[in-house]
Each structure stands twice: as C-alpha cells, then as structure tokens.
C-alpha positions as CSV (number, residue, x, y, z in Angstrom):
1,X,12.0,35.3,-114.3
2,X,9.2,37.4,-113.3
3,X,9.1,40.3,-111.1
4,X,5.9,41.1,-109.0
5,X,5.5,44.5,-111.2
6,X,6.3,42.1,-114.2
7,X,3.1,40.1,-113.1
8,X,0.9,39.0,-116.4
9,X,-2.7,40.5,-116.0
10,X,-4.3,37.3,-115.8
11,X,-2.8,37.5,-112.4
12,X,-6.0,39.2,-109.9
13,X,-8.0,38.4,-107.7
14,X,-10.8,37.0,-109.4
15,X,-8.3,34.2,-110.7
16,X,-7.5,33.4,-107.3
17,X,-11.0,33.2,-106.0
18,X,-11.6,31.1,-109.1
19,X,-8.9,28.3,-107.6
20,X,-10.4,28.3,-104.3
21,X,-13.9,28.0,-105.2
22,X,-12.5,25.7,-108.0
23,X,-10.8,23.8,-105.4
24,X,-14.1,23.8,-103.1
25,X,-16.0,21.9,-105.9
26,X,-13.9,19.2,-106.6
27,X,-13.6,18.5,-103.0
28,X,-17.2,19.0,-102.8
29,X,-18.3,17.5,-105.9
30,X,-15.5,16.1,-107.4
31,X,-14.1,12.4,-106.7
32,X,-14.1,11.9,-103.1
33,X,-10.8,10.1,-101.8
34,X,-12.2,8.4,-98.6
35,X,-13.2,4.9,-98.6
36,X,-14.6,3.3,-96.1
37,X,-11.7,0.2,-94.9
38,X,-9.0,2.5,-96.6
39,X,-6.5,4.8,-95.0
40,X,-5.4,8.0,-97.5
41,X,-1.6,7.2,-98.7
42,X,-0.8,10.2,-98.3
43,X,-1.5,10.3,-94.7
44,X,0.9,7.2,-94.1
45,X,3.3,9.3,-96.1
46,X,2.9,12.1,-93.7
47,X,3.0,9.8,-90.8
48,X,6.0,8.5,-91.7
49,X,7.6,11.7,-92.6
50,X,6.6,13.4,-89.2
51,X,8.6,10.1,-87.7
52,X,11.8,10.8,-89.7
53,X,12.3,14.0,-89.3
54,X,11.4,13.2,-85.1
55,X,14.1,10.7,-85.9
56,X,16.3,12.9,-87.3
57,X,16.0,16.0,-84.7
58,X,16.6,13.9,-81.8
59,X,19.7,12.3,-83.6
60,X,20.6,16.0,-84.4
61,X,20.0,17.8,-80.8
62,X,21.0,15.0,-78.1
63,X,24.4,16.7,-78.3
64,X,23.3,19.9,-77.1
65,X,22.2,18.2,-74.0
66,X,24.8,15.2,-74.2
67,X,28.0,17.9,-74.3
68,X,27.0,19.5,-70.9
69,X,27.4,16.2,-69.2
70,X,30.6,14.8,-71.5
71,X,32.2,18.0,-70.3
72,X,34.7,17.9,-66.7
73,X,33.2,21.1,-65.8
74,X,35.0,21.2,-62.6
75,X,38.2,22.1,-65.0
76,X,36.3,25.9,-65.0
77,X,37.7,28.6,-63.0
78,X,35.3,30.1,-60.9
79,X,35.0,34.0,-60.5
80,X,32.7,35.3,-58.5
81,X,32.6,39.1,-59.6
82,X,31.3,38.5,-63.0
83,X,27.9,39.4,-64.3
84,X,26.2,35.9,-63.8
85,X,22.9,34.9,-62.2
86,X,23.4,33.3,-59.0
87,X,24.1,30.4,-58.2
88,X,20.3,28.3,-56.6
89,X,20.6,26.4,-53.3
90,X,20.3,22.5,-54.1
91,X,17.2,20.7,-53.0
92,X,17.2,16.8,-52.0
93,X,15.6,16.9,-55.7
94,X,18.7,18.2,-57.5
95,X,20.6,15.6,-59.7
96,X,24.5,15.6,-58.0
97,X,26.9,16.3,-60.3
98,X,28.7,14.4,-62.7
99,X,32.7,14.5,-63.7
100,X,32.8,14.7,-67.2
101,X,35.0,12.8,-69.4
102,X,36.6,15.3,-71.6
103,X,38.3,18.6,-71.0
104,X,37.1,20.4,-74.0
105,X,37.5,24.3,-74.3
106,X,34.7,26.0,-74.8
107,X,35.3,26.8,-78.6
108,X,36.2,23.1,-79.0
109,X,32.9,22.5,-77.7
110,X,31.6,25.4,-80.7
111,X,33.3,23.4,-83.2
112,X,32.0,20.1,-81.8
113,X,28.5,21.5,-81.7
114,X,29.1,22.9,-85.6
115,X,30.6,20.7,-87.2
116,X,27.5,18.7,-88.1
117,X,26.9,21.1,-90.0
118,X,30.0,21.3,-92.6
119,X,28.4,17.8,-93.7
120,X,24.1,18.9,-93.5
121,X,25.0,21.8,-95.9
122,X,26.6,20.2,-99.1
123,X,24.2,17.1,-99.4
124,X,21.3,19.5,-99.6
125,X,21.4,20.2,-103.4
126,X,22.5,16.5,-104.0
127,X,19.8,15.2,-102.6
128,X,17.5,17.6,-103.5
129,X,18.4,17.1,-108.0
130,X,18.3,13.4,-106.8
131,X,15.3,12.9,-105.4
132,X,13.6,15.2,-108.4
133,X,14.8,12.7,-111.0
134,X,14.5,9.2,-109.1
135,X,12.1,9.7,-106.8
136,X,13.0,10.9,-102.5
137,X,11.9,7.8,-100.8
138,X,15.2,6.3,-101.0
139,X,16.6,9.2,-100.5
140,X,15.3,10.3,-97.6
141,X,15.3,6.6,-96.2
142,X,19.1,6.4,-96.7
143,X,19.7,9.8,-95.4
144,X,18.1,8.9,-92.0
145,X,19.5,5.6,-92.0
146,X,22.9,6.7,-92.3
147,X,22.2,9.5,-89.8
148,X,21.4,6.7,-87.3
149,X,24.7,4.4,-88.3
150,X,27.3,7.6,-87.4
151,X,25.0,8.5,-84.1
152,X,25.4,5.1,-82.7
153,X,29.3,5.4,-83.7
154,X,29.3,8.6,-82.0
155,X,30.1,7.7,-78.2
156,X,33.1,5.5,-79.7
157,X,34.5,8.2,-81.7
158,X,34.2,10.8,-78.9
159,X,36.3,8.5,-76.5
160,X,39.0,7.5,-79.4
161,X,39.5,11.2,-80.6
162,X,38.3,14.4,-80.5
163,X,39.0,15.0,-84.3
164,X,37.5,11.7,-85.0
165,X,34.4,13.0,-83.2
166,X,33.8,16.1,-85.2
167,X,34.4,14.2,-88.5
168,X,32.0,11.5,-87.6
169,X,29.6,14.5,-86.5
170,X,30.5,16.2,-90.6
171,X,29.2,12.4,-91.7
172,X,26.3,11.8,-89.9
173,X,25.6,16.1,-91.0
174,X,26.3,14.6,-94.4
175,X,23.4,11.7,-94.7
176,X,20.9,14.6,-92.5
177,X,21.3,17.0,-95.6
178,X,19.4,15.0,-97.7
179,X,16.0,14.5,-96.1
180,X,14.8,18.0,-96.2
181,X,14.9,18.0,-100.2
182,X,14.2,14.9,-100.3
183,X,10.7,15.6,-98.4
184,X,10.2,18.4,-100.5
185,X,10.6,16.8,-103.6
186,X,8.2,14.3,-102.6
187,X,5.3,16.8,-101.2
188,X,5.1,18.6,-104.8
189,X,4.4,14.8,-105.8
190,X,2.1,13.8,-103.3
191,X,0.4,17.1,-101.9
192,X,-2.1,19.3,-103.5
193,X,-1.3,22.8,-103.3
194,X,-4.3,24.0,-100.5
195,X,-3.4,21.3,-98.3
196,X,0.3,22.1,-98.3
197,X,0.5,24.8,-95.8
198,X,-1.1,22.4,-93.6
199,X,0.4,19.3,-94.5
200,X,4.1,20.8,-94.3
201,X,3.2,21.3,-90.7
202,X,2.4,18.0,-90.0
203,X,5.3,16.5,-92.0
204,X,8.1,19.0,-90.9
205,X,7.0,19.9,-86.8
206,X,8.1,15.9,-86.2
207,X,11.7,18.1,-85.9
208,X,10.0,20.0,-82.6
209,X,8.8,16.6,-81.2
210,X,12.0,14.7,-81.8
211,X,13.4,18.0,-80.3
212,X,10.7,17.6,-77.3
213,X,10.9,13.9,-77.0
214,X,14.8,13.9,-77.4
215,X,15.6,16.6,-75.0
216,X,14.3,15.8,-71.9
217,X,15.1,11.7,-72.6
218,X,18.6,12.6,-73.0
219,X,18.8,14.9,-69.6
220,X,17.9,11.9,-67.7
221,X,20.0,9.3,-69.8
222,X,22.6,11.6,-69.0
223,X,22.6,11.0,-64.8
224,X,22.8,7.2,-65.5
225,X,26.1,5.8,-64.1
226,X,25.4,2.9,-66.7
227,X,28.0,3.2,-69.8
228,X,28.7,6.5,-68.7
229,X,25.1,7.9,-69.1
230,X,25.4,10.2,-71.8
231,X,26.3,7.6,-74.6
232,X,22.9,6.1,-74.2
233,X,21.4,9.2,-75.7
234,X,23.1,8.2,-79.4
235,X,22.4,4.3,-78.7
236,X,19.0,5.1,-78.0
237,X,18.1,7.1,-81.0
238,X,20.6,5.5,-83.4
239,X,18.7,2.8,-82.8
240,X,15.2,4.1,-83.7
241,X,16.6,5.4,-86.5
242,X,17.5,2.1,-87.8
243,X,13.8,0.6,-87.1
244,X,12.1,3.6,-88.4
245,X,14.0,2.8,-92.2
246,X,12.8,-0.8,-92.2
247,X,9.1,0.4,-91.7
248,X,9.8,3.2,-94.1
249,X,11.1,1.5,-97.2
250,X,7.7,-1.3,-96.7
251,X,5.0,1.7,-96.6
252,X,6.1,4.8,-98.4
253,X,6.5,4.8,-102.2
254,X,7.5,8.1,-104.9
255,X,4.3,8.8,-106.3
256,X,0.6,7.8,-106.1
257,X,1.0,5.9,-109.3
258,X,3.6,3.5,-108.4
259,X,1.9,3.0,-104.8
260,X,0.4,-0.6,-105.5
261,X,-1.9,-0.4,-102.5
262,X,-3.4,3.1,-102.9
263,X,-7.3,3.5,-103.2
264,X,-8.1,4.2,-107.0
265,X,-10.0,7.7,-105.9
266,X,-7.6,8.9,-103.9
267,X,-5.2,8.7,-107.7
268,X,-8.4,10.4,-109.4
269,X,-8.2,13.1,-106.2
270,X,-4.4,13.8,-106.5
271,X,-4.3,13.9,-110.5
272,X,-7.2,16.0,-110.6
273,X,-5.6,18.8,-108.3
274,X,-1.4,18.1,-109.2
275,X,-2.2,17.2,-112.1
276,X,-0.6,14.3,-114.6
277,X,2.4,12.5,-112.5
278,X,3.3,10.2,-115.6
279,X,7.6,10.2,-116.5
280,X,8.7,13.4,-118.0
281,X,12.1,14.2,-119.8
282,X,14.1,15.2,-116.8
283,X,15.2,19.3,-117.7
284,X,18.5,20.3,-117.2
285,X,18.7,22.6,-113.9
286,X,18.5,26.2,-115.0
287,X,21.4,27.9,-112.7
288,X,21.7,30.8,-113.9
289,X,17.8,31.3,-113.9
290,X,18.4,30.2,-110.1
291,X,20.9,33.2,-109.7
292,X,18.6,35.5,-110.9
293,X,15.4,34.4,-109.3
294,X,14.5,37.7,-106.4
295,X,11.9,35.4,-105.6
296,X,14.2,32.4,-104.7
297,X,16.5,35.0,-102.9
298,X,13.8,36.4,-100.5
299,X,13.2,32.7,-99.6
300,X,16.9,32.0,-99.1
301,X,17.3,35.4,-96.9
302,X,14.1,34.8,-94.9
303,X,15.4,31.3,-94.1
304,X,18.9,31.9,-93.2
305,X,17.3,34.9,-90.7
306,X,15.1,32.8,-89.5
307,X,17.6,29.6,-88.5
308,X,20.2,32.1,-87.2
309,X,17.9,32.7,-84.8
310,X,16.3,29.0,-84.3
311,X,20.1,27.5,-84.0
312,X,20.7,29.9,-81.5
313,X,17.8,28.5,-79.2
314,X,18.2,25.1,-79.8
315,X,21.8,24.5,-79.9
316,X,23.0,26.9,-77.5
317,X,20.2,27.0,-75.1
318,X,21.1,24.2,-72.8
319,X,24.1,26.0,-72.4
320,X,23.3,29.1,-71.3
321,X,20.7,27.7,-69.1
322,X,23.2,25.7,-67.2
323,X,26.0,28.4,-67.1
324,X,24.3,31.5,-66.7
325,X,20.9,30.1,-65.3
326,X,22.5,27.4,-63.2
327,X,19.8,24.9,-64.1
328,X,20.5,21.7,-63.2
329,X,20.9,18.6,-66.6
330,X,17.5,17.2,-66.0
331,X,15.8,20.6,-64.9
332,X,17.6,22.1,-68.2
333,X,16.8,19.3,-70.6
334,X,13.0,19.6,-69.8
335,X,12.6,23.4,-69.9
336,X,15.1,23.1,-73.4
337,X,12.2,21.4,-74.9
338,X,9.1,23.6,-73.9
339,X,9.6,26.2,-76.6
340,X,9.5,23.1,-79.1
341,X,6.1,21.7,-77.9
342,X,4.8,25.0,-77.9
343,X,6.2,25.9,-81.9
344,X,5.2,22.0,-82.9
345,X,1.1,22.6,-81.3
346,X,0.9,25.9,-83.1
347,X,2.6,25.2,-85.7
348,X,-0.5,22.6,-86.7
349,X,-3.1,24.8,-85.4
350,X,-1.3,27.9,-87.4
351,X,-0.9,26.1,-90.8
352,X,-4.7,25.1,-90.6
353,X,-6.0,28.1,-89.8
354,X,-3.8,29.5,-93.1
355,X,-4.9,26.8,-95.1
356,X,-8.9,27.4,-94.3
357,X,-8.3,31.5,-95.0
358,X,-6.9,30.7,-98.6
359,X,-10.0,28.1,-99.0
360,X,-12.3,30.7,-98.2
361,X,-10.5,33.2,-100.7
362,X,-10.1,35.8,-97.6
363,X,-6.2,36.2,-98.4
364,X,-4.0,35.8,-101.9
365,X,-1.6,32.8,-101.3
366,X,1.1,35.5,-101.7
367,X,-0.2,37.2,-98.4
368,X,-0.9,34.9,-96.9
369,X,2.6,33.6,-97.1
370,X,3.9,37.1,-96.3
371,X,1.7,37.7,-92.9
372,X,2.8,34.3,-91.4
373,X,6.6,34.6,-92.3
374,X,6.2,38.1,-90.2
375,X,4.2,36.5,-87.6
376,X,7.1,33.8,-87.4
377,X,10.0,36.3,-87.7
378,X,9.0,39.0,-85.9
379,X,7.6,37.9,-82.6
380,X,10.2,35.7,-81.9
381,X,12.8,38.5,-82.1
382,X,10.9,40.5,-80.0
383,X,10.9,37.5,-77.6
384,X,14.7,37.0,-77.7
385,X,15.1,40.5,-76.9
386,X,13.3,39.8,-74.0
387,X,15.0,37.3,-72.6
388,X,18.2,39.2,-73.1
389,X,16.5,41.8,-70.1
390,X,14.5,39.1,-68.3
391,X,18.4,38.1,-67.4
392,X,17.9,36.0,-63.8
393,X,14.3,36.3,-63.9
394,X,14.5,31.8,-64.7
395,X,10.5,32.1,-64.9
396,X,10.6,35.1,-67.3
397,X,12.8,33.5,-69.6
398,X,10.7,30.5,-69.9
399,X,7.4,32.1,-70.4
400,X,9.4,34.1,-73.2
401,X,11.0,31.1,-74.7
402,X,7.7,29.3,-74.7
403,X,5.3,32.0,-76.0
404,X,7.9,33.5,-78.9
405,X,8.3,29.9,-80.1
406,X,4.7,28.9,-80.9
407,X,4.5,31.8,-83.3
408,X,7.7,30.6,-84.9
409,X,6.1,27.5,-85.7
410,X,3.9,30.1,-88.3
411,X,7.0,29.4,-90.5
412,X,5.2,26.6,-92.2
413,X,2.4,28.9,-93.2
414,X,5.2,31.1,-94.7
415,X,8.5,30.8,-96.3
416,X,8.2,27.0,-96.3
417,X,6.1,25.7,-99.2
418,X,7.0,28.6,-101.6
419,X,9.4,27.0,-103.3
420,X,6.8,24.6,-105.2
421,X,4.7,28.1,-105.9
422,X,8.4,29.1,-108.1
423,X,8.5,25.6,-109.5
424,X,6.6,22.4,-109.0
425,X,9.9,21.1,-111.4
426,X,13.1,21.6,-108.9
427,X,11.1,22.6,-105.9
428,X,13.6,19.5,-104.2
429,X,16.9,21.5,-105.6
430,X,15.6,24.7,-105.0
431,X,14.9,23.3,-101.3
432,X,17.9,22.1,-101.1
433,X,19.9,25.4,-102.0
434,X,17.6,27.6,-99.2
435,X,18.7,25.1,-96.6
436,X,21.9,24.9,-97.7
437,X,22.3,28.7,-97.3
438,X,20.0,29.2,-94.3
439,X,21.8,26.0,-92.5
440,X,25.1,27.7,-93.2
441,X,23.7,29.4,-90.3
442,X,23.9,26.3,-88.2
443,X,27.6,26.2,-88.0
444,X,27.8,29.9,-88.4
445,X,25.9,30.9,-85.2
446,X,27.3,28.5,-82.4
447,X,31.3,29.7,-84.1
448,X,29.9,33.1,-83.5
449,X,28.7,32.5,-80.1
450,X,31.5,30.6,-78.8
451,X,33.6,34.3,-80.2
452,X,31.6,36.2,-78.9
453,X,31.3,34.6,-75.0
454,X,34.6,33.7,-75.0
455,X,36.7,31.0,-73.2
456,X,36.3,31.6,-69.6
457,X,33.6,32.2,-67.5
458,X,30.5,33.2,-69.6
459,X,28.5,36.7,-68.5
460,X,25.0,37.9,-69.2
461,X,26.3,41.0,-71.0
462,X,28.0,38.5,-73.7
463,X,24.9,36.4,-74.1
464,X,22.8,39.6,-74.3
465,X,24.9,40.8,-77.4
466,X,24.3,37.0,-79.1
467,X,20.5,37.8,-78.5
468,X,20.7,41.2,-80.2
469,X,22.8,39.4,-82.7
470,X,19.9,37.0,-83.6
471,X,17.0,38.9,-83.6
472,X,18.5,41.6,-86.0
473,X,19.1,39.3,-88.2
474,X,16.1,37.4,-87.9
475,X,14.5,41.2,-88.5
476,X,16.4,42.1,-91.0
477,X,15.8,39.0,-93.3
478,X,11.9,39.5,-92.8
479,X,12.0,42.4,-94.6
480,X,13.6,41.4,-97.4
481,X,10.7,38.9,-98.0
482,X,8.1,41.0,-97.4
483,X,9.6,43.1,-100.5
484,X,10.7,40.3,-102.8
485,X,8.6,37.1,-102.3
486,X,6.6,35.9,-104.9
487,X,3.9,32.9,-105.5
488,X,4.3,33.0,-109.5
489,X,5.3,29.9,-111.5
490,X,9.1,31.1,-113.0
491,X,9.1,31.0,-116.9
492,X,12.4,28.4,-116.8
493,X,10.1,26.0,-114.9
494,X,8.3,23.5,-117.6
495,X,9.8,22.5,-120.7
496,X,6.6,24.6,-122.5
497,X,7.0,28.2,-122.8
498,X,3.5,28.6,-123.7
499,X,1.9,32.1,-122.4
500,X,-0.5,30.3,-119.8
501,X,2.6,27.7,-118.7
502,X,4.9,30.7,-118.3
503,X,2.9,33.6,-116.7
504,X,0.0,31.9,-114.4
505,X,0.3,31.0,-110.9
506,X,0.2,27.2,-110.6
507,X,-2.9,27.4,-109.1
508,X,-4.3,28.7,-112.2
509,X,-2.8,25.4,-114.3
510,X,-4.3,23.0,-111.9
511,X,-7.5,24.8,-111.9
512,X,-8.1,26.5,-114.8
513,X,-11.4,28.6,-115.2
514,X,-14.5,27.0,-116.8
C-alpha cells in the first residue's frame, strides 16, 4: 500500500499529460471502433445496465410511496398545537383519501422501510469476488431477476404477515446487493479508463430515472380502487423486472472477447486502452491489504456520508412531505421524484464535462476526483440545511431539493470509479465492500429517523435535527476524502511486483510513454 507522500517519482505531471495526449492519439490515430451498420458493444452494455439498475430503483423505492397509502392513517391522533405546517384547503383536484390496510406504528414502518437493507448489504462482497472470477453478467442478471420474483411476492406477503413482509423485503435486499459489484466488475472489463467517469454516469443515473419513473407511477397506482391500488406498484415493476432479464441474458456478454457479435475494431480499441483481457490465474483476495488501504477507506467514508444523506431524501422524503408538508399521494409522488431528474440530467452532463477536462490534461485524475466528490457532498448539505429553515415554505423546499440534487449527481465524477484506479483486479470486491459499508447507512438512517421523530405526531423541530443529522455527516465524510483519496494502482493488485506494475498509476500501464 502506497501513501500519497509514498508516491514513486515517476508519478507528475508530465506522466499524466503523457496518458491523455497518449489517449488522444489512439483515438485520433489509433484503430477507430465505429463501423458503419455496427452499434459499439459496449453501448448495448450500457444500455442495458442503465435499464437494470432503472429496474432495480423502482423495485427498490415504490415502497416509500406504496407505505403512505398501505398505512390507515386515520388511526393517528391529531394535535393541533404541535410545530407542523398547516394543513392546505382541498381543491376539486385533490385525490380523496384512502383507508389503509395496515395499522403499522411508525417505527414498524422504519423497520419495514429498512429492512431491505439487512439483505442489500451482505450480498455485496459475494457478488462482487463472484463476478471478478466468472464473469457479472449472470450475476447481475440473477440479482435483478430475483429482485423482481420477491417484489411481485411483496403485496401477498404484506397481507399474510407483517414479519413475513419484512423478510421477503431482507430477500429481495439480498438478490439487489449483487448488481452494483457486479456492474463494477464488468466496467473495469469493458470500459477504458477516460471514458469511465462518463460512462458510470450513464450506466449508474438509470437508479434516478427508475427513481423518477417509479415515483410518480406508483403515486397514481396507489388511488386505484383496483386490487387495492398500491399492490400494482410491485406487480408492475416485478414484472419489468422479469422481461428486462430475458433481453439481458440474449445481448450482454463478460468481456469483448467472448461477445460473438462484436465489431473486430472495437476488440483492437478496448485491448489497446485496458489492455490484454485473456484468463488470468484468479489471486487470492488480499484482506488484510484491504484493511490497510487509506485509500479504500476514504472511498468507504466518503460513500457511507454521502448515502446517509441520499437515503434520507429518498426513503424518507415522501414521508415528511405528506406529514409535515401535507402534500397530497399523487402531488407527493411527483415532486419526490424532481430531485432525481434533476441529479440523473447533471449527473451526464457533470461526468462529461469531467471526462473532457482530464482529456485535455487541465486536471490530474486525482483532482479531478476530489473537486467533484466536494461538489457532490458539499452542496447538497448546504441544501438540506436549507430545507430544514425553508420549513412551510412547500416551493422553497422544492427548488432546494431540486437544485442540491443535480450537483449530487457530480458523485460519478468522484468517489465512484476510484475503486478501479486502486485495482483494476478486485475493483468488483472492493465495490462491493464500499457499498456494503456506505448502504449500512440505508437501514441505519430510516432506524435513526423513525428515533429521532418519534411515534406520534411528527414536528418540524424533529425533522430539522434529522437534516442537521445528514448533512454533518455527509460533511464530515468529505473531508476525509479530500485528505486520503488516492488514484495509484496498490502494490497487492497484480500478481507481478515489478517496479512499473507496483508504483505507476494505471494509466501509465495502459499508456506507457514512447
């Protein structure tokens, strides 16, 4: 392990100029991947992807909106002399209110809400070391697949049992875990390494759409009085789940040599900047390396800050805009997903711009990854602590939520792809033990928010304290990046321990100078 005042001297500037303009030539001059009558692999891979993980995200989040309408919320007292927002006058417009079909507390409703998580945390490494030694498509494939087998079994389980619900909720967390690893492990395959800032964007941001496309779908499946409404929601999605792995398994394939309809040049592209992709004796994972690894720890930090703060917004937003904003299901499920179009548009636009800086040799990769993870950190906190003094103000908070969330799509420019930089090798288990850790969070933050607010009537004082909550974390775990990231290749990462394998920056391997 190498510290960033351990750095070999072959490490400057001028090396990294000589990737990009390295980079620049082959592209330039180089063999030229587009064919006329041929669409790029690796575009259907990223196609794909970006519809999996839509998949997944709206299989994920339709409970957030879902759990508002499943609950009888005419079983809570009403006070009027707490601190809560009044109360708007309904307009013809206004969707009547529905009895709900359970009586759930409100920290039963925390637990349901977390408990997908106890499952999405300990496939993560699994399916990470998995997909590193026989390949992610299947992996990922069968983690969305059985994601969409325990969302369609969700309704049933909910109406049997309540325990039965949260452990089908553990189970479908438990086939979820995988994809993000699996993804990962397939992208250090696939991806060369200026096009990955860029590229995770596309791939990963299908998690806003599916969040924007699965929001506001399940607000109005919700006022149906067909089947009770709100099971529709899992059908729906379970569903697409289900057609989305048939497609998958008949398009996407490991690697660019075992793709058997792949142009020829678009091989001699990939090779040239990844390098060789031929079968390698598999290494044994080096733990203790991992342990040790400040580099992999300021990932790990940064990512647990910044989904404290995300799983705040997106699981526990529709409930504090129906409780303390008194927005309406369909009203609420619309406006839940405006900070999600907003992070998914500049997320793309964000990653691009970052991507075109480190061709033009304006910015080192490592700060380049630096400034967006403090774009993405930092102006959202700032943002949350708006909202916590916007309070009433229902226009406020949404001009907050929407602006604060497009720069925390800047995340992909950051943290996100800097676990291949450590280790092209187990960037899929290293993946997997960041998200893990960061989506510990996940169950972490709705448990803490349901202490925190309480079981009666919810106040803006207590949801003011779960915003300070989130953006000091989110704060907090920026720093630590800033002081400890890193974009050199670990010496525990190839099975050589020759000076240029075990010192350079993988950029330098792939494009060594002339």
């Amino acid at each position: 392990m190498s510290s960033p005042a351990e750095e070999s001297p072959i490490i400057n500037s001028d090396i990294e100029n000589d990737v990009t303009s390295s980079h620049r030539n082959l592209i330039d001059n180089g063999p030229v991947e587009e064919t006329t009558g041929w669409i790029k692999s690796r575009t259907v891979l990223g196609i794909m992807g970006f519809l999996g993980f839509a998949n997944v995200y709206a299989m994920r989040v339709n409970l957030s909106v879902a759990i508002v309408a499943m609950i009888n919320s005419t079983e809570v007292p009403s006070n009027e002399t707490l601190d809560v927002c009044p109360a708007t006058t309904p307009s013809n417009s206004s969707v009547p209110a529905k009895t709900g079909d359970f009586d759930w507390t409100t920290e039963q409703q925390s637990l349901i809400l977390s408990s997908f998580f106890f499952g999405y945390v300990l496939t993560q490494i699994p399916g990470g070391r998995i997909a590193e030694i026989f390949g992610g498509k299947l992996v990922y494939g069968v983690g969305v697949l059985l994601t969409a087998i325990f969302t369609i079994l969700s309704p049933v389980a909910a109406f049997v049992d309540f325990k039965l619900f949260i452990v089908v909720r553990v189970l479908e967390g438990l086939g979820e875990g995988v994809t993000y690893p699996a993804m990962h492990a397939m992208l250090a395959r696939w991806i060369p390494p200026l096009e990955r800032s860029k590229f995770a964007a596309y791939v990963y941001a299908g998690s806003n759409i599916g969040t924007v496309i699965s929001l506001p779908i399940s607000g109005w499946l919700c006022t149906l009085d067909f089947a009770h409404g709100w099971p529709l929601c899992f059908y729906l999605f379970g569903c697409l789940g289900v057609i989305w792995f048939i497609a998958w398994m008949f398009l996407v394939y490991d690697s660019p040599q075992t793709h058997p309809r792949i142009c020829p040049k678009e091989i001699e592209y990939i090779t040239a900047t990844i390098g060789p992709q031929e079968d390698k004796p598999s290494m044994s994972i080096p733990w203790c390396k991992f342990l040790t690894c400040v580099p992999l720890w300021a990932i790990l930090i940064a990512q647990c800050g910044q989904s404290w703060l995300f799983y705040t917004q997106l699981i526990e937003l529709p409930t504090y805009m129906n409780n303390i904003l008194h927005y309406d299901i369909v009203s609420n499920a619309r406006l839940s997903a405006i900070p999600y179009l907003t992070s998914w548009i500049a997320g793309i636009l964000i990653s691009i711009f970052a991507d075109w800086i480190l061709v033009k040799g304006w910015l080192s990769r490592l700060t380049s990854m630096k400034l967006w993870n403090t774009v993405a950190a930092f102006i959202p906190a700032f943002g949350l602590l708006g909202i916590a003094w916007a309070g009433c103000d229902r226009m406020a908070v949404m001009l907050l939520l929407s602006i604060t969330s497009a720069f925390g799509g800047a995340v992909y420019a950051g943290n996100q792809m800097n676990h291949i930089d450590l280790s092209p090798q187990f960037a899929g288990t290293m993946y997997g033990i960041t998200n893990a850790a960061s989506n510990f969070c996940g169950f972490m933050a709705p448990y803490a928010i349901g202490r925190i607010i309480g079981k009666d009537q919810q106040t803006l004082g207590q949801w003011r304290v779960v915003f300070y909550l989130a953006a000091a974390i989110d704060l907090g775990a920026n720093l630590f990046y800033l002081f400890f990231a890193s974009t050199e290749e670990q010496d525990w990462s190839r099975p050589d321990n020759d000076d240029m394998t075990a010192s350079a920056p993988v950029e330098s391997i792939l494009f060594p100078e002339s």
